[in-house]
mmCIF file as Biopython writes it, N, C-alpha, C and O atoms, coordinates in Angstrom:
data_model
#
loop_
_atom_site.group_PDB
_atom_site.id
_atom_site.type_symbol
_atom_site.label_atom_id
_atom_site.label_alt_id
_atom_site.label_comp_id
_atom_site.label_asym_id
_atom_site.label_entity_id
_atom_site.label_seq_id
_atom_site.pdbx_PDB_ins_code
_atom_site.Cartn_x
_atom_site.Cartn_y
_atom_site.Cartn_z
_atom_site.occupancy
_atom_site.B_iso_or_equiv
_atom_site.auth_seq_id
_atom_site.auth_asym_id
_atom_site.pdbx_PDB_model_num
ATOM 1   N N  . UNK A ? 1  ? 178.143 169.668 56.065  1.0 0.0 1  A 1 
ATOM 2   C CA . UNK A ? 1  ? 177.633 168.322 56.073  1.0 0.0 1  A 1 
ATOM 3   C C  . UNK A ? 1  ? 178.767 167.294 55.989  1.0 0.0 1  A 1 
ATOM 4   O O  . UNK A ? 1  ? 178.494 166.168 56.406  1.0 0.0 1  A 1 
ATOM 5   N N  . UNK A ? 2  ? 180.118 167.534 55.465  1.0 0.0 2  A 1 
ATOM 6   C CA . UNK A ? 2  ? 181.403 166.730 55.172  1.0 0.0 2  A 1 
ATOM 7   C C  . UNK A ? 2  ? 181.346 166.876 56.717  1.0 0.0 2  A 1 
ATOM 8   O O  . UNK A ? 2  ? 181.299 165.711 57.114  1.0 0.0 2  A 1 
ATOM 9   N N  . UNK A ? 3  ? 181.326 167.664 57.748  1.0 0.0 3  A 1 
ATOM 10  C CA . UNK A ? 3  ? 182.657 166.968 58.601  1.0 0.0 3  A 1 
ATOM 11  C C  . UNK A ? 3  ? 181.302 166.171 59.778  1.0 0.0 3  A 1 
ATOM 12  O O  . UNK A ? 3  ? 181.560 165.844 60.937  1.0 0.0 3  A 1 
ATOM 13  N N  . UNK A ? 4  ? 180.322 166.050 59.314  1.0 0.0 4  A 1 
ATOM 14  C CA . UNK A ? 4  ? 179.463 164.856 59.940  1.0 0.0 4  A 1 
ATOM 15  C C  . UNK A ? 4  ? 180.274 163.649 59.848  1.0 0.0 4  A 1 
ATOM 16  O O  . UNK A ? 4  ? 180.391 162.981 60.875  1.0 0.0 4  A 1 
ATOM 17  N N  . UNK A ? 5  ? 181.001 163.167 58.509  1.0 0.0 5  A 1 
ATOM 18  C CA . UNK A ? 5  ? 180.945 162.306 58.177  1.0 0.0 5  A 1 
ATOM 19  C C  . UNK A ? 5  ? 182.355 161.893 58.547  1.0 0.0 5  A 1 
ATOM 20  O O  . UNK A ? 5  ? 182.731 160.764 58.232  1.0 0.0 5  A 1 
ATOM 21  N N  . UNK A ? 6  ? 183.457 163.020 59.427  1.0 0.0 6  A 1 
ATOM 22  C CA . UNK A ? 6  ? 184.518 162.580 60.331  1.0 0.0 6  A 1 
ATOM 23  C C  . UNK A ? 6  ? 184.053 162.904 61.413  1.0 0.0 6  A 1 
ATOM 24  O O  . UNK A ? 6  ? 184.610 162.073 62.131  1.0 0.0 6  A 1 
ATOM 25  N N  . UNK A ? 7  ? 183.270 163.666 62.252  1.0 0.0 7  A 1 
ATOM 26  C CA . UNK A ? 7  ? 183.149 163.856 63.484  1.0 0.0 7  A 1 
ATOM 27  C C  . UNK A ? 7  ? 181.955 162.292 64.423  1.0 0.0 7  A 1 
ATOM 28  O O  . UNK A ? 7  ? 181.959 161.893 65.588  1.0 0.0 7  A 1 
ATOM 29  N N  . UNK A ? 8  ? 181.259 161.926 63.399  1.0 0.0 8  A 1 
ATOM 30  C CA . UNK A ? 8  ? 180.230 161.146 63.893  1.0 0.0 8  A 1 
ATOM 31  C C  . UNK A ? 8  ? 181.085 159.937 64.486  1.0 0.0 8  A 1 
ATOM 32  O O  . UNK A ? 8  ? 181.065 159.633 65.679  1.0 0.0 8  A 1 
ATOM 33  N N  . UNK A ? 9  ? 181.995 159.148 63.309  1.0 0.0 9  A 1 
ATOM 34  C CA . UNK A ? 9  ? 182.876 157.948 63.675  1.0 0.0 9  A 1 
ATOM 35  C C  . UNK A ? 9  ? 183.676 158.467 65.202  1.0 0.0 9  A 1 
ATOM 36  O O  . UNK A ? 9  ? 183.594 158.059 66.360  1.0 0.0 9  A 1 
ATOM 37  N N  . UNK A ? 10 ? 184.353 159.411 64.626  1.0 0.0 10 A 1 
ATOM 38  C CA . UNK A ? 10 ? 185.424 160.141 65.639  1.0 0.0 10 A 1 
ATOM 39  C C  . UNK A ? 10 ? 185.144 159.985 66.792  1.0 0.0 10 A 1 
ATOM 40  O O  . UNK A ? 10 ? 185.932 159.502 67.605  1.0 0.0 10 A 1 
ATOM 41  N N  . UNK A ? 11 ? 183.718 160.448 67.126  1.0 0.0 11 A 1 
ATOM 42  C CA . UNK A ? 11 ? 182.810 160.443 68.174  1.0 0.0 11 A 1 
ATOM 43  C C  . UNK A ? 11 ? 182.642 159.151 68.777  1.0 0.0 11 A 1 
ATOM 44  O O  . UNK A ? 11 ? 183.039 158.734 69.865  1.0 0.0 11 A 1 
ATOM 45  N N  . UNK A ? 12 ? 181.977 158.594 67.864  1.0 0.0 12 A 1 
ATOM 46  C CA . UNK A ? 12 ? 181.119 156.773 68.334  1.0 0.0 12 A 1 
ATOM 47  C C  . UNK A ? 12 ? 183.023 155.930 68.744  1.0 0.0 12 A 1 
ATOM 48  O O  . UNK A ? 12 ? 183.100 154.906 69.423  1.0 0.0 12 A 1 
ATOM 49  N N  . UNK A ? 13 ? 184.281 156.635 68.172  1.0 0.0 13 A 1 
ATOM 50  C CA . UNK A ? 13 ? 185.140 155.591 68.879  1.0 0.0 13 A 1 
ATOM 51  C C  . UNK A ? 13 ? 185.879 155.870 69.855  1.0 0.0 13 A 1 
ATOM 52  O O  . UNK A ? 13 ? 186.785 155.162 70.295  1.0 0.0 13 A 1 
ATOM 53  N N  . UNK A ? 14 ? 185.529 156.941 70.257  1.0 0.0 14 A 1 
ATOM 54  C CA . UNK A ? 14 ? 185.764 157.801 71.645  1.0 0.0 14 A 1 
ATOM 55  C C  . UNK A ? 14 ? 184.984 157.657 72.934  1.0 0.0 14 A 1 
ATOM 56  O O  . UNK A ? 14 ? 185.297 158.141 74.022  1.0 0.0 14 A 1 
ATOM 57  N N  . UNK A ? 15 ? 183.805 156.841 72.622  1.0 0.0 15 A 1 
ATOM 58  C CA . UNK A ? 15 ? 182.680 156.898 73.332  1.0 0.0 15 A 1 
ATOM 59  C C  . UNK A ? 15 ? 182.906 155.246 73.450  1.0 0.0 15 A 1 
ATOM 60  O O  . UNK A ? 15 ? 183.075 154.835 74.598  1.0 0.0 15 A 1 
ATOM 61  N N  . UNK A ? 16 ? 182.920 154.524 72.660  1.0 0.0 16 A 1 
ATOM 62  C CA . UNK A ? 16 ? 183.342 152.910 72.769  1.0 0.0 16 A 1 
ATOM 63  C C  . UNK A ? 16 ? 184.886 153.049 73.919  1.0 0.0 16 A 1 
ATOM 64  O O  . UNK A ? 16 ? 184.956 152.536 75.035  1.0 0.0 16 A 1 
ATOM 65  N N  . UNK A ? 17 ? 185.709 153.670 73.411  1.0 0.0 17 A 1 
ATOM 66  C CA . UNK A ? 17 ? 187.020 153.696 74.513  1.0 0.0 17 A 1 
ATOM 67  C C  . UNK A ? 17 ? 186.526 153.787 75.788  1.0 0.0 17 A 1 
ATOM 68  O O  . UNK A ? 17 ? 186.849 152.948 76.630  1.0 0.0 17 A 1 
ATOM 69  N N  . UNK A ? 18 ? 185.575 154.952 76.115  1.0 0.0 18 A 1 
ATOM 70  C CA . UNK A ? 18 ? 185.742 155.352 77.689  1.0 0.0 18 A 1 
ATOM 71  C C  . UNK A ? 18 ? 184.669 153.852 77.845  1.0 0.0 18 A 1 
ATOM 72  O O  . UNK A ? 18 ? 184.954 153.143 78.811  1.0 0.0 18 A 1 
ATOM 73  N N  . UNK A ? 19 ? 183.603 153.417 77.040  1.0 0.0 19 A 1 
ATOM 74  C CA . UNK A ? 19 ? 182.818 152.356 77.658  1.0 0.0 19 A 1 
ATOM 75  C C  . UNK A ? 19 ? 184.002 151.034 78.028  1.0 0.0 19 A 1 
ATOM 76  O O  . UNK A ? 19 ? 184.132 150.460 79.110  1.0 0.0 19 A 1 
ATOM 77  N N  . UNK A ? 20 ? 184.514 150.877 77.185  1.0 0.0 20 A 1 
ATOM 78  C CA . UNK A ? 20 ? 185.778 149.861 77.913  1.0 0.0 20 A 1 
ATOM 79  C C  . UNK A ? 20 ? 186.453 149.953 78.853  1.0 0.0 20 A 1 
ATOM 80  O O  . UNK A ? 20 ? 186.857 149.092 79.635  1.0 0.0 20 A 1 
ATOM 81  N N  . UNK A ? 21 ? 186.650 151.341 78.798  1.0 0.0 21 A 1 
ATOM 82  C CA . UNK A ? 21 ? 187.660 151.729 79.966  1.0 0.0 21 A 1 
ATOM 83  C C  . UNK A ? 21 ? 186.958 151.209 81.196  1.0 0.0 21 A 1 
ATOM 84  O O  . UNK A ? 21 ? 187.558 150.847 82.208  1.0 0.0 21 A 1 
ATOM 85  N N  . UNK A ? 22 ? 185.456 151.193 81.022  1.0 0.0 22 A 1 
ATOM 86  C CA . UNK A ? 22 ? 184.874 151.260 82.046  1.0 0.0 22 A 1 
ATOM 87  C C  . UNK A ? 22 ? 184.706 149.932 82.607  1.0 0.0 22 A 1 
ATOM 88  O O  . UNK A ? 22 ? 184.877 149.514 83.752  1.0 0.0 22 A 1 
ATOM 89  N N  . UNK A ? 23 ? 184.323 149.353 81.512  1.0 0.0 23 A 1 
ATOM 90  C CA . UNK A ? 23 ? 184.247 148.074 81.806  1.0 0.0 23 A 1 
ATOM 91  C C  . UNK A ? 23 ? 185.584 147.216 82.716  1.0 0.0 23 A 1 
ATOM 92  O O  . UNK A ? 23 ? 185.652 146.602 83.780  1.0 0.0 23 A 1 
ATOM 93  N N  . UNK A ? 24 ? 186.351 147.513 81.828  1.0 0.0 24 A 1 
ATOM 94  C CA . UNK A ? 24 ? 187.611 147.364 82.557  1.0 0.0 24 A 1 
ATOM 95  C C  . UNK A ? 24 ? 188.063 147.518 83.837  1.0 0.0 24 A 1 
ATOM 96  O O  . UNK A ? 24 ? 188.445 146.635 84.604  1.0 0.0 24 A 1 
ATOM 97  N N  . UNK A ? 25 ? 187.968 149.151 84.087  1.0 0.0 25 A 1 
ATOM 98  C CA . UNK A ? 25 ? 188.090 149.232 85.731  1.0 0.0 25 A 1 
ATOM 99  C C  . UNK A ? 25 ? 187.090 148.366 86.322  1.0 0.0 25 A 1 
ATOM 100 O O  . UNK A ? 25 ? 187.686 147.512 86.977  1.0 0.0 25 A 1 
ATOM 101 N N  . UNK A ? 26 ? 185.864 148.209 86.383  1.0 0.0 26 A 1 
ATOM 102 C CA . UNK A ? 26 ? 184.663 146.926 86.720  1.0 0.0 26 A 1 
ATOM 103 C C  . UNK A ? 26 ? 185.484 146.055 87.042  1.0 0.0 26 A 1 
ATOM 104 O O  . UNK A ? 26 ? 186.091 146.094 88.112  1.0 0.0 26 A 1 
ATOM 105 N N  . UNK A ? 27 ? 185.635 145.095 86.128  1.0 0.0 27 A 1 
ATOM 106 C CA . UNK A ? 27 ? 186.684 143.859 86.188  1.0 0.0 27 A 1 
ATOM 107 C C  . UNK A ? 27 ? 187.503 143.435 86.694  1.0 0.0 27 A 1 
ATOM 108 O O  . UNK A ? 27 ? 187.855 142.303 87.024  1.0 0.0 27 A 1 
ATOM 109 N N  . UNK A ? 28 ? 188.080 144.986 86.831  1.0 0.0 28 A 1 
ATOM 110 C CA . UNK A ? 28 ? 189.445 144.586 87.982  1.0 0.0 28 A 1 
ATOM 111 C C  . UNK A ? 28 ? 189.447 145.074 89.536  1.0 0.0 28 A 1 
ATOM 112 O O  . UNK A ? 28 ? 190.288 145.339 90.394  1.0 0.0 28 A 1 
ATOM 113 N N  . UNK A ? 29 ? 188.221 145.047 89.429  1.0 0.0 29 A 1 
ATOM 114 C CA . UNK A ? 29 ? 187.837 145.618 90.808  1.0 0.0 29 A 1 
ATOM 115 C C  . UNK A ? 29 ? 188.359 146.776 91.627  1.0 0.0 29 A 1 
ATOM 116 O O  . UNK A ? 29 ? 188.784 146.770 92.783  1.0 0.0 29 A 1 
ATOM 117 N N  . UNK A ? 30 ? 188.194 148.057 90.521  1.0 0.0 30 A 1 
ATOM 118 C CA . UNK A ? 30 ? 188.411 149.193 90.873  1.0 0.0 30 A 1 
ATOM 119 C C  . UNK A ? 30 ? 187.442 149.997 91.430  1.0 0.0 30 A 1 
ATOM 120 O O  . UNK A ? 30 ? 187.905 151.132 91.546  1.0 0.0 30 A 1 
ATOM 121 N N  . UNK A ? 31 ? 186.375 149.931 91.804  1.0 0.0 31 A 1 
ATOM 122 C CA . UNK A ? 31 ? 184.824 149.751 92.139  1.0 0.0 31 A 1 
ATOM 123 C C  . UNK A ? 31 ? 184.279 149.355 93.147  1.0 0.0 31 A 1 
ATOM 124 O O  . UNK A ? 31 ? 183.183 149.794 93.495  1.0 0.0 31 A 1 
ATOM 125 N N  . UNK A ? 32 ? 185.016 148.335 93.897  1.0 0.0 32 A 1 
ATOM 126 C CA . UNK A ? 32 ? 184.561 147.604 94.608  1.0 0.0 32 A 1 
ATOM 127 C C  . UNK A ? 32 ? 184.124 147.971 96.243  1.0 0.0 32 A 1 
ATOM 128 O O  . UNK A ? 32 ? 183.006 148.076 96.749  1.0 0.0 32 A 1 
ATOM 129 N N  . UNK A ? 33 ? 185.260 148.092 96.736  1.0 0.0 33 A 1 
ATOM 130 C CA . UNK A ? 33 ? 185.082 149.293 97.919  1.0 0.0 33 A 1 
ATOM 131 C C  . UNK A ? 33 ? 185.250 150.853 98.260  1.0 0.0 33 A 1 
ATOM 132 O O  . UNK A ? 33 ? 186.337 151.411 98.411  1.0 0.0 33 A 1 
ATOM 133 N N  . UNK A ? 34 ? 184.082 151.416 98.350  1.0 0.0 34 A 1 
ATOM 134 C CA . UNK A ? 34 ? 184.638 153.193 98.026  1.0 0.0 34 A 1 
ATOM 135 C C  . UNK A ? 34 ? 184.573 153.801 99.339  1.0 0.0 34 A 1 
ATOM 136 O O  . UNK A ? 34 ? 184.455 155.025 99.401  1.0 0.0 34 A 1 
ATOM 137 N N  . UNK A ? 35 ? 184.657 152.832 100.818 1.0 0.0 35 A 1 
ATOM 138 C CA . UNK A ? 35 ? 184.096 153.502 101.726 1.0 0.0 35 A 1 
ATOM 139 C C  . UNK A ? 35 ? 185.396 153.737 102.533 1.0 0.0 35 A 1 
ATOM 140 O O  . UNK A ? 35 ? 185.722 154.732 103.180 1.0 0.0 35 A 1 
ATOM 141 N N  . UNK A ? 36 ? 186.252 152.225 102.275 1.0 0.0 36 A 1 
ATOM 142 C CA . UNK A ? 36 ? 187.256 152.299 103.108 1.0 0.0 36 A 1 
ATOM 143 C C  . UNK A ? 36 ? 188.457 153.554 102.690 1.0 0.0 36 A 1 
ATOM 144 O O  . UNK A ? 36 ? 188.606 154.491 103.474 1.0 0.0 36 A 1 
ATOM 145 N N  . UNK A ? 37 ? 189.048 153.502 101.770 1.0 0.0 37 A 1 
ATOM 146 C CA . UNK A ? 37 ? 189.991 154.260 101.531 1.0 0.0 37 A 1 
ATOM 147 C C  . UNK A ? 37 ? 189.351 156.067 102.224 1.0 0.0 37 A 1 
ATOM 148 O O  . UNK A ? 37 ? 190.153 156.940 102.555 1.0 0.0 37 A 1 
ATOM 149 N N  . UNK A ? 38 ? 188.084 156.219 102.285 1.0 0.0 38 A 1 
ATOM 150 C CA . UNK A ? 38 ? 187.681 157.919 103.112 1.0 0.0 38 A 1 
ATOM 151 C C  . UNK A ? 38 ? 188.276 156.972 104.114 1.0 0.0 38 A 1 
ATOM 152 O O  . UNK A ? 38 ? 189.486 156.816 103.955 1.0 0.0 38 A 1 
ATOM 153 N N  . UNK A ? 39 ? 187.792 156.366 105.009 1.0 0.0 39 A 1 
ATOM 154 C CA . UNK A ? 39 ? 188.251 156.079 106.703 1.0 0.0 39 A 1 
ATOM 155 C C  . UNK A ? 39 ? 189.640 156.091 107.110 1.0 0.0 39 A 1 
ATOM 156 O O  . UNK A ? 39 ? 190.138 156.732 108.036 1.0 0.0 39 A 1 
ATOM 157 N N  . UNK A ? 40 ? 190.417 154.989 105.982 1.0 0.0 40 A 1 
ATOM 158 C CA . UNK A ? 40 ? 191.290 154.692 106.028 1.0 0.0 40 A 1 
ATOM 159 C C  . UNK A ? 40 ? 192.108 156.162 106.852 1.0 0.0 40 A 1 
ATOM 160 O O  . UNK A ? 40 ? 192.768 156.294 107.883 1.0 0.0 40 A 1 
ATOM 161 N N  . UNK A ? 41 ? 191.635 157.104 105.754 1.0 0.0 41 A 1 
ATOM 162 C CA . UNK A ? 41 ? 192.728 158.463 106.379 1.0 0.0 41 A 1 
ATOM 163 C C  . UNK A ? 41 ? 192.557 159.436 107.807 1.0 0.0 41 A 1 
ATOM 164 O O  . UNK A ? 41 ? 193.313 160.351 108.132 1.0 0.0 41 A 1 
ATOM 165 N N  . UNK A ? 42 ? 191.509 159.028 108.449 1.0 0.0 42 A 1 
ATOM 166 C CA . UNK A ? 42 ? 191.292 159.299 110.037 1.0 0.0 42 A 1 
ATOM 167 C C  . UNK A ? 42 ? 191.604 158.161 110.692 1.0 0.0 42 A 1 
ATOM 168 O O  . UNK A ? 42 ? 191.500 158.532 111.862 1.0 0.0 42 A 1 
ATOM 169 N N  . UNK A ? 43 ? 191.883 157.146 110.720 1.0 0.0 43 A 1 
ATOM 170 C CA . UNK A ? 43 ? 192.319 155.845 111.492 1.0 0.0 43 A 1 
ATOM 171 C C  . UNK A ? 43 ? 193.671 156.041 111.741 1.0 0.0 43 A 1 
ATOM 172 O O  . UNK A ? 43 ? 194.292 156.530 110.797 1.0 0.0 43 A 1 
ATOM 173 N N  . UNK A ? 44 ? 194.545 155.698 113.150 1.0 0.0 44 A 1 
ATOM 174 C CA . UNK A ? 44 ? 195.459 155.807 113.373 1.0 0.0 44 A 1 
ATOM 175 C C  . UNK A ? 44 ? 196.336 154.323 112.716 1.0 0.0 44 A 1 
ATOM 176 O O  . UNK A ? 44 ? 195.988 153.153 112.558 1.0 0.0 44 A 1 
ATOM 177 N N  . UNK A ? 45 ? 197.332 154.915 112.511 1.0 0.0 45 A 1 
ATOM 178 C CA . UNK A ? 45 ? 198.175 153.755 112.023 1.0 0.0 45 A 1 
ATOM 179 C C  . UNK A ? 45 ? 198.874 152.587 113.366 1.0 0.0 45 A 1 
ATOM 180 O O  . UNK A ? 45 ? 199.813 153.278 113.763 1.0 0.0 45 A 1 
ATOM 181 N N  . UNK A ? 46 ? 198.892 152.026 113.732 1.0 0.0 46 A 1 
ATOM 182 C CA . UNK A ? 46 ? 198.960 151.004 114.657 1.0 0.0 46 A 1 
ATOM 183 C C  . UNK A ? 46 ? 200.375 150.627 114.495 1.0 0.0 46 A 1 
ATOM 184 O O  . UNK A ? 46 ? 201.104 150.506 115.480 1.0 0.0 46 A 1 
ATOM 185 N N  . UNK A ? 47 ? 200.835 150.417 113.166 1.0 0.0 47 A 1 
ATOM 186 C CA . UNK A ? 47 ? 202.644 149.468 113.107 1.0 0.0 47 A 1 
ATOM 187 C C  . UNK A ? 47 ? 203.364 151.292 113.597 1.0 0.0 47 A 1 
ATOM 188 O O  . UNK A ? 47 ? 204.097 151.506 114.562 1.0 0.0 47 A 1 
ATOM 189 N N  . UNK A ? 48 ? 203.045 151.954 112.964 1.0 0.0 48 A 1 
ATOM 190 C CA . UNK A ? 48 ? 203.816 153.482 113.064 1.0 0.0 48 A 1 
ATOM 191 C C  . UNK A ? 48 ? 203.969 153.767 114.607 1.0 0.0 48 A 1 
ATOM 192 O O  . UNK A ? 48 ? 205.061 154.182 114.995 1.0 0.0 48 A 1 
ATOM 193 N N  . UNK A ? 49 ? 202.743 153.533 115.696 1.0 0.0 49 A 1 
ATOM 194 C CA . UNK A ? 49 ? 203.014 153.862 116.850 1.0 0.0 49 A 1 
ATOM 195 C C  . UNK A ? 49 ? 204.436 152.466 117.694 1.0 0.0 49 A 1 
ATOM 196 O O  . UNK A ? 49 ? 205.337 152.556 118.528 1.0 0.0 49 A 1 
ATOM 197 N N  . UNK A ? 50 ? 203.890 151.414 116.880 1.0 0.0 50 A 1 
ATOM 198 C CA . UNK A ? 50 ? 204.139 150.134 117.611 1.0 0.0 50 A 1 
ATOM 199 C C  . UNK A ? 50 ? 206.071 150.782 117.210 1.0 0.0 50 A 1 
ATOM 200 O O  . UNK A ? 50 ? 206.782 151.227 118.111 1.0 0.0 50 A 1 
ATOM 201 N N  . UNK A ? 51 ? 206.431 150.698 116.094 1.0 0.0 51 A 1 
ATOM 202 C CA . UNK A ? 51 ? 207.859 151.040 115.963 1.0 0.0 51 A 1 
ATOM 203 C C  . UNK A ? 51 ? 208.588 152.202 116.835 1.0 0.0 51 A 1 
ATOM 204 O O  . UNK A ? 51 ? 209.688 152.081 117.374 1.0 0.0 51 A 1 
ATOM 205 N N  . UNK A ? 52 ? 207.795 153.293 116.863 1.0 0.0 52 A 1 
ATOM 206 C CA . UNK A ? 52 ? 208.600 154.768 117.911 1.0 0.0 52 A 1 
ATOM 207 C C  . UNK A ? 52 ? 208.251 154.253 119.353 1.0 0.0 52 A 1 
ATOM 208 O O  . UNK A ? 52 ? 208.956 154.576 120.309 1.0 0.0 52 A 1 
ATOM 209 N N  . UNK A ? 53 ? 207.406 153.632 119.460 1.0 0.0 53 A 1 
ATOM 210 C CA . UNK A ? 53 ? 207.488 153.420 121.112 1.0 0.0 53 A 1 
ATOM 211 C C  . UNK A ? 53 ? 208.794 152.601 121.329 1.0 0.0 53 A 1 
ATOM 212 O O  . UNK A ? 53 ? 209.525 153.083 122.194 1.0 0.0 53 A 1 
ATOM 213 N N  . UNK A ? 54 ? 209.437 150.978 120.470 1.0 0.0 54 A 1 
ATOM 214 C CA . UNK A ? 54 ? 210.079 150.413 120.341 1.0 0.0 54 A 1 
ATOM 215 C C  . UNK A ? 54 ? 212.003 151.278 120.784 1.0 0.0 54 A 1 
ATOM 216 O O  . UNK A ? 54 ? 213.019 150.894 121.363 1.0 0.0 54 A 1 
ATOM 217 N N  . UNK A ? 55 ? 211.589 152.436 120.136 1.0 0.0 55 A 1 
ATOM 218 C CA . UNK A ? 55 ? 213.101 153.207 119.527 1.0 0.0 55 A 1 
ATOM 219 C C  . UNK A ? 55 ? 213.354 154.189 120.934 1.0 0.0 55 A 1 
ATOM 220 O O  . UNK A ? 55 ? 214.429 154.711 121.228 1.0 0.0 55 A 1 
ATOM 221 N N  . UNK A ? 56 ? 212.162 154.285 121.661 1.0 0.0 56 A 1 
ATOM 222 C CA . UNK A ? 56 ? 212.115 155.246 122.815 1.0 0.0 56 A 1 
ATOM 223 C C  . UNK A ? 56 ? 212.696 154.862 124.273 1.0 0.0 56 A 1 
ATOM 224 O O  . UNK A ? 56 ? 212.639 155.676 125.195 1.0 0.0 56 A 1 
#
């Protein structure tokens, strides 16, 4: 019954951290777009071709 009485706090301020955390990423707009960064990595890069054609 003693270690209720460190595990419960222990708990409830571990559980407040990740809710901030969360909040936080929210805020800073870590959240915001989740679609682009998948596409992003099948899209050809455009400056990358534009430079080697340049050098050729």
């Amino acid at each position: 019954m003693s270690v209720l009485i460190i595990m419960l706090p222990f708990a409830l301020l571990i559980s407040i951290g990740f809710v901030l955390a969360f909040i936080y990423a929210v805020k800073k707009g870590q959240f915001d777009d989740l679609d682009t960064p998948a596409y992003r990595v099948l899209l050809d890069d455009e400056n990358i071709k534009s430079e080697n054609d340049k050098s050729i």
